[in-house]
N, C-alpha and C positions, 0 to 999 in steps of 0.2 A: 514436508510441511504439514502439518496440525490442523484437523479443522478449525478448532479456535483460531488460531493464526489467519488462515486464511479468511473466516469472517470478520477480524477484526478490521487487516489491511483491505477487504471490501469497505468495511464502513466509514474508513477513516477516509478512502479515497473519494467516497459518497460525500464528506463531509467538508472536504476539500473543492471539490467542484459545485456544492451548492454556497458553498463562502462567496465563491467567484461571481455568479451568477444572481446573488442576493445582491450585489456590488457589496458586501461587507470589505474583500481586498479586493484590490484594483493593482494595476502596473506591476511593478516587477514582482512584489510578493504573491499577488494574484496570479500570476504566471509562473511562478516556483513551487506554490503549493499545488498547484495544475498540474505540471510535469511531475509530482512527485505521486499527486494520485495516479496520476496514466502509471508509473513504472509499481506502487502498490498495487494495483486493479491486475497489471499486467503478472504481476510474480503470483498474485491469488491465481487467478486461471490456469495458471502454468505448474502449479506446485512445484515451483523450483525457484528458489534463491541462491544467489551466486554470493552473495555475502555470507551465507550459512554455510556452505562449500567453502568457503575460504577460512572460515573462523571455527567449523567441526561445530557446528550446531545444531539439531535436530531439535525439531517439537513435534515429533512422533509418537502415536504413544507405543511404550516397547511391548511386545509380544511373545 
């Protein structure tokens, strides 16, 4: 994973939890877009995606 990438799924999951917390979503979308930051936040940290594994896609830069 790319560092772009991973800065972006940081900010998107940033962006995601302050939606929640602004009460902008509430209930169930509030809680989808939640869990969707936890699993962004958690692939940024981890530099691995399991959907990129599965699909052959790299945002690597080549070497």
């Amino acid at each position: 994973m790319g560092s772009a990438d991973k800065i972006i799924r940081a900010l998107l999951a940033i962006a995601a939890v302050m939606l929640y917390f602004t009460g902008i979503t509430s209930g169930t979308l509030g809680m989808a877009l939640m869990a969707i930051g936890a699993v962004l936040l958690i692939t940024s940290f981890l530099n691995f995606c399991p959907l990129y594994t599965i699909f052959s896609i790299s945002t690597r830069n080549k070497k």
